[in-house]
N, C-alpha and C positions, 0 to 999 in steps of 0.2 A: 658726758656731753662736752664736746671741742666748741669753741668760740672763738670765731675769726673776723682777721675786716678786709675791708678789699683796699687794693693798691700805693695807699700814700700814708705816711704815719703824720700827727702832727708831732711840733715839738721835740725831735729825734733828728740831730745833724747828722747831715752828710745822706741825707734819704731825697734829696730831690732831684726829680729826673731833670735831660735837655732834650732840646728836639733842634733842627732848622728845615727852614726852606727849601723846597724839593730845590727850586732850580740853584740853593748853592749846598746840596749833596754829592760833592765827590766823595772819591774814594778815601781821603784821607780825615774828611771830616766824619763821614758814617762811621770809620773804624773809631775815631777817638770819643764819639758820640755813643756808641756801643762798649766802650771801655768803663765810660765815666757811669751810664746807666746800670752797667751789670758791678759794678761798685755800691753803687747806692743802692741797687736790691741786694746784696750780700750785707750791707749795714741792716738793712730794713728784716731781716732773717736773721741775722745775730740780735737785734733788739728783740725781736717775737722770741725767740729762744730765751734769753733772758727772764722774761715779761710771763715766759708759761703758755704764750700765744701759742698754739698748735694747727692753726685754717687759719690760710692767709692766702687771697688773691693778688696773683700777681699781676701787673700792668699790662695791657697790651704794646705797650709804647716803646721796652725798652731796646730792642731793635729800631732805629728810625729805619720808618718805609719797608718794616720786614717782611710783606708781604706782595709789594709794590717791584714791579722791573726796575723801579728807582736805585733800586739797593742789589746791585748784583753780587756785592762781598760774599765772601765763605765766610761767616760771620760767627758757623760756629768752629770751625778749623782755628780760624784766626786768635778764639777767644776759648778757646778749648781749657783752657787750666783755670781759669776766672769758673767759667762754669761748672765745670768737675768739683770745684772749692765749694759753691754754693751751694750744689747738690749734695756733697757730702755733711753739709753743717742742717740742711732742711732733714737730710736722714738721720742723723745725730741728736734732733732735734722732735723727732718724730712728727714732725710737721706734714701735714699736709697742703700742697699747695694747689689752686686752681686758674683758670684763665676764663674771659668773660668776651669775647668778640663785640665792637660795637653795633650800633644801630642799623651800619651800613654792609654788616654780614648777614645778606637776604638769602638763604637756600632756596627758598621754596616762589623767587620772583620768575615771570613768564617769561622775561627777558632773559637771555642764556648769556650775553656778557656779562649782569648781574652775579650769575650764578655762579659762572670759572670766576670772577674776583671774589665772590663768599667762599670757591671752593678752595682757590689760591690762600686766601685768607687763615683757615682752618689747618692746608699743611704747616704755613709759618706757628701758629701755635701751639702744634701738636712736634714742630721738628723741636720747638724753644725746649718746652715739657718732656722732649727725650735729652735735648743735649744736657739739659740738670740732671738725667740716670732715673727720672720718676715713672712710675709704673701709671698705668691703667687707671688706679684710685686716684689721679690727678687730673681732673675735670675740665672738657671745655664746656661751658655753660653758654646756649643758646635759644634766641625769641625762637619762637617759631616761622615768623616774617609777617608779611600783608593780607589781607585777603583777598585782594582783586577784583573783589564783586561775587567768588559766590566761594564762602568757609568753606564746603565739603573740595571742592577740586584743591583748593589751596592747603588743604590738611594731602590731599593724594599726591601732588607733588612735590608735597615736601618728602614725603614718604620715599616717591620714587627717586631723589634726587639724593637723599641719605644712605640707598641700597647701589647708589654710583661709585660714595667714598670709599677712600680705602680702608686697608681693615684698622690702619692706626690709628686715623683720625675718626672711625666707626667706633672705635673701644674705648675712646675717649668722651664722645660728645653724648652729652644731656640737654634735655629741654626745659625749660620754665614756663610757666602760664604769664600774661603781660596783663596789662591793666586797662585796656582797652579791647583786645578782640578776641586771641584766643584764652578763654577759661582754663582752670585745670581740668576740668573734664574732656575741654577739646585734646590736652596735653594729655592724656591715659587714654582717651581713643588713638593717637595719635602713638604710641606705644602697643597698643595692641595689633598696629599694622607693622611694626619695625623691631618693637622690642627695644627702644628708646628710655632708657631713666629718663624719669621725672622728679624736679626740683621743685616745692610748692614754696610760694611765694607769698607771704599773707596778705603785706598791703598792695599787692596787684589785684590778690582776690579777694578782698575788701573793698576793692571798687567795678569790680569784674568777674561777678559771679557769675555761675550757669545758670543758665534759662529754665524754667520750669518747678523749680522748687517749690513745692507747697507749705502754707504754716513758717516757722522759724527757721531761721537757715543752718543747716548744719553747722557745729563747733569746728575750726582749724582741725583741730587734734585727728577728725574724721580723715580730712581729707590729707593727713599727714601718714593716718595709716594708709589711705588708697595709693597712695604715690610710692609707700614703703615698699610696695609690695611688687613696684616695678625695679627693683635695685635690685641685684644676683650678688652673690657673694665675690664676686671676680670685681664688680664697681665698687667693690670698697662701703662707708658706712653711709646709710643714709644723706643724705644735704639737703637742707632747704634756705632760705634767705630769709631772714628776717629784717623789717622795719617800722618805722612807727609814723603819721601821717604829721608834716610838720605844720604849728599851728598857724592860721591864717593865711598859707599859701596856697596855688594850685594844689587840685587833689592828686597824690601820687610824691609830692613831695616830699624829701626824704627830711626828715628831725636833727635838729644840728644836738640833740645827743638821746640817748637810749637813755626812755623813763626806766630807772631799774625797779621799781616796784612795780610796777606795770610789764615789764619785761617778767621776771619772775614768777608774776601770774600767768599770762602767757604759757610761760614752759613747763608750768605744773601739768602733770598727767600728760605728757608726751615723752617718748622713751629717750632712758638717758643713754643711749647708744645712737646719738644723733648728734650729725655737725652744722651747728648755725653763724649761717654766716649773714653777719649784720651788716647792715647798709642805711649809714648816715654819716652825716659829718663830720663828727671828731674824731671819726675811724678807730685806730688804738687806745685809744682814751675812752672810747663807751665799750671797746673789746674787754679790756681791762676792770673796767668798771662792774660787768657784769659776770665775769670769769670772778673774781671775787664776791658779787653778791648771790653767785650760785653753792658758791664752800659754807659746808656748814661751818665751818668753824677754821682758823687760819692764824697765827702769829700776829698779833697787832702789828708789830713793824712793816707789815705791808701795807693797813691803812695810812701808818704814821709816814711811810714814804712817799705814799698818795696823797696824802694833806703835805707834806714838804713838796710837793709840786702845786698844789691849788690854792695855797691858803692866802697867798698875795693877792691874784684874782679873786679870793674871798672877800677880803679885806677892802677893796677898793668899791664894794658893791651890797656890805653888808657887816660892817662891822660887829652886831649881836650874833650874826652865826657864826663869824668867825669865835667870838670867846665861846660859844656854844660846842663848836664845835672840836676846841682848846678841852673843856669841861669833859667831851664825851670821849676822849682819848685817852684820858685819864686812866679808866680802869684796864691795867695791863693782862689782865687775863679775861677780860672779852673779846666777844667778835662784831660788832656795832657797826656790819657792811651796809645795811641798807639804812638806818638811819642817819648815816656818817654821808653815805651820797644822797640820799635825799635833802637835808641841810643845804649841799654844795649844789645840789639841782636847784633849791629856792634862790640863792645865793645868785645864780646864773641867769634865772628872769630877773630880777633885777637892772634899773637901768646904774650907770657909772654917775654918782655924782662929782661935784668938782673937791668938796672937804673931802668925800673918800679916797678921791685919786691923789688928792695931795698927801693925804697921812700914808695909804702903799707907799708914794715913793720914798716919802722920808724914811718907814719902815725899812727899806730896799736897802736905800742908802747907807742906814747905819750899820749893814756888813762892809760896804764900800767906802765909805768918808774917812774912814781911821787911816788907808793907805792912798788914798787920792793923790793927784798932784795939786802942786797950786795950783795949774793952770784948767783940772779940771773944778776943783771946790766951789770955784765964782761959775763955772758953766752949767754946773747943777743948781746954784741958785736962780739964775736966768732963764734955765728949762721950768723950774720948778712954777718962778715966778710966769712964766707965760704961761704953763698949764691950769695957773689958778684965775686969770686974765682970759682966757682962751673958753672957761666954761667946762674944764676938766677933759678938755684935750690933750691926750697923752702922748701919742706918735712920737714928736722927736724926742719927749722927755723916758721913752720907755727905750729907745734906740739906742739914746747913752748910756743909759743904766748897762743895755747889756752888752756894750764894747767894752764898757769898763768892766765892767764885770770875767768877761775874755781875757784882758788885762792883764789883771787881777789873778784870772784863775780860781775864780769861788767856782765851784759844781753848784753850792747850791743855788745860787739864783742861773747858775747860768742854764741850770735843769727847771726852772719853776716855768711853771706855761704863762703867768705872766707877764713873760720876757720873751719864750720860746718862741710862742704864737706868731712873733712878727718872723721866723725864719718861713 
């Protein structure tokens, strides 16, 4: 089973996209805008290689206006070696990568200018996904669209609008169930007229189930096999989306991280020839998290490199789990993944007190204080002392930490997420 996240890693420099304003989109800014982007997905692909990441969606963004007359560049001529490079590290990597069209990629709207800008839309994604050299088992993932007032016509022309494209962006696209109108069942009728993969979606159809069901609703797993069954061996391994309903917000809201105990029940009895791709906010960090609480068993140094990145955020929110979770690393020939993030999960509701924020920094600090300058040692007291004055607000006292820390050249704080997080 692959475990992927989509688009943006946290905490991993040199991974953030740009974008600007169409009306100051010339020719020389698209091109350096397109340079610096296809940069920072070759960062964000050598981290997932690293990390064991193997599903990984990539942005729609990193062409600005790639699909827009805005951007008339040869964009991949231009950027031909950049992209060759990243393609051959996602193959090396055995990576799978996919692409997601936004909200406003309608096939199936009445309006036919809608539908040339969804179709326009669909070759820029699918020319991105050749000029990286990926085959077919790299995905464009699309709603289905609106219903207009009556679901069966709007499931027919989406059909007949799908049977317009070409064959390359036909061999590419799958469809998802959404969480509001079309089901997964509308999404496997809607296969059975085109022959459409389908992607099942759980927390869309968790709040967006089909009509009609009597008694207890079918298990995921069901309709995990019904949608398997729309995949051919030519689409590559199954895919579905996984997330988890985040608490107290609108429904449909995504989790700012993946319960893994919760997650791993989940995936029990669903085949492990299956790529899930998670959707929630700490992206790599809950990809990660849960790629490790799926091994049975794995070299401690990959928890102990996981706590070398959490444990300052631990510590500022929870000082007993922190020695707790000091105690449970201990035994050098276990595997203690899901107790080790579950600890860190408690750790994270937590709110920031001001004594705990002040012992992290101090914590922080004494990698940093030994080489200081004078003129930063009185500036860290001053931070220190406003964050204790302030009610344990951290901002500019966590900003110095890690310019000093840049400095300095310490990896490790300058890797701990809580430093990272402000990049």
């Amino acid at each position: 089973m692959n475990i992927g996240y989509a688009c943006l890693a946290i905490g991993v420099p040199g991974t953030r996209f740009s974008s600007c304003r169409q009306e100051l989109a010339d020719a020389a800014r698209l091109d350096a805008i397109s340079a610096q982007n296809l940069q920072a997905l070759e960062n964000l692909v050598a981290y997932n290689a690293i990390r064991g990441i193997r599903l990984f969606r990539i942005s729609s963004d990193i062409i600005p206006f790639g699909s827009s007359p805005v951007n008339q560049q040869p964009w991949a001529g231009q950027h031909a070696a950049q992209l060759a490079r990243i393609g051959a590290l996602i193959r090396s990597a055995g990576m799978r990568v996919s692409m997601h069209p936004g909200q406003y990629t309608v096939l199936n709207s009445p309006d036919q200018d809608v539908v040339e800008r969804a179709v326009a839309d669909l070759v820029y994604h699918d020319r991105l996904l050749a000029a990286l050299g990926t085959g077919r088992t790299s995905k464009i993932v699309l709603h289905i669209g609106g219903v207009y007032g009556n679901k069966q016509a709007a499931l027919e022309r989406f059909a007949r609008q799908y049977e317009r494209l070409g064959d390359a962006v036909r061999s590419r696209l799958v469809i998802e169930n959404d969480e509001r109108i079309f089901t997964v069942a509308d999404a496997l009728l809607l296969h059975r007229l085109v022959q459409v993969p389908v992607v099942f979606d759980n927390l869309h159809h968790a709040l967006n189930r089909p009509d009609g069901a009597c008694g207890a609703p079918e298990p995921d797993r069901t309709w995990v096999a019904a949608c398997r069954a729309t995949w051919q061996a030519a689409d590559g391994t199954q895919k579905i989306h996984y997330a988890q309903q985040a608490a107290g917000k609108r429904p449909g809201a995504h989790s700012e991280t993946i319960e893994a105990a919760r997650f791993v029940a989940d995936m029990t009895g669903l085949p492990d020839d299956l790529d899930v791709m998670l959707e929630v906010k700490d992206k790599n960090l809950s990809a990660v998290k849960c790629i490790n609480c799926l091994s049975p068993a794995g070299p401690i140094t990959l928890l102990e490199q996981e706590w070398a990145r959490y444990k300052y955020e631990v510590l500022e929110t929870a000082p007993d789990i922190y020695l707790a979770i000091r105690q449970l690393l201990k035994d050098k020939q276990a595997w203690p993944a899901l107790p080790f993030y579950a600890l860190v999960e408690e750790a994270q509701r937590r709110p920031v007190l001001a004594g705990h924020a002040i012992n992290a920094a101090q914590q922080a600090w004494g990698y940093l204080g030994r080489q200081a300058s004078e003129r930063d040692k009185p500036q860290f007291a001053r931070l220190l002392k406003r964050c204790r004055d302030d009610a344990g607000k951290t901002g500019p006292l966590k900003r110095f930490l890690l310019k000093t820390a840049r400095t300095q050249q310490q990896p490790y704080l300058e890797q701990s997420l809580y430093l990272t997080r402000l990049l």
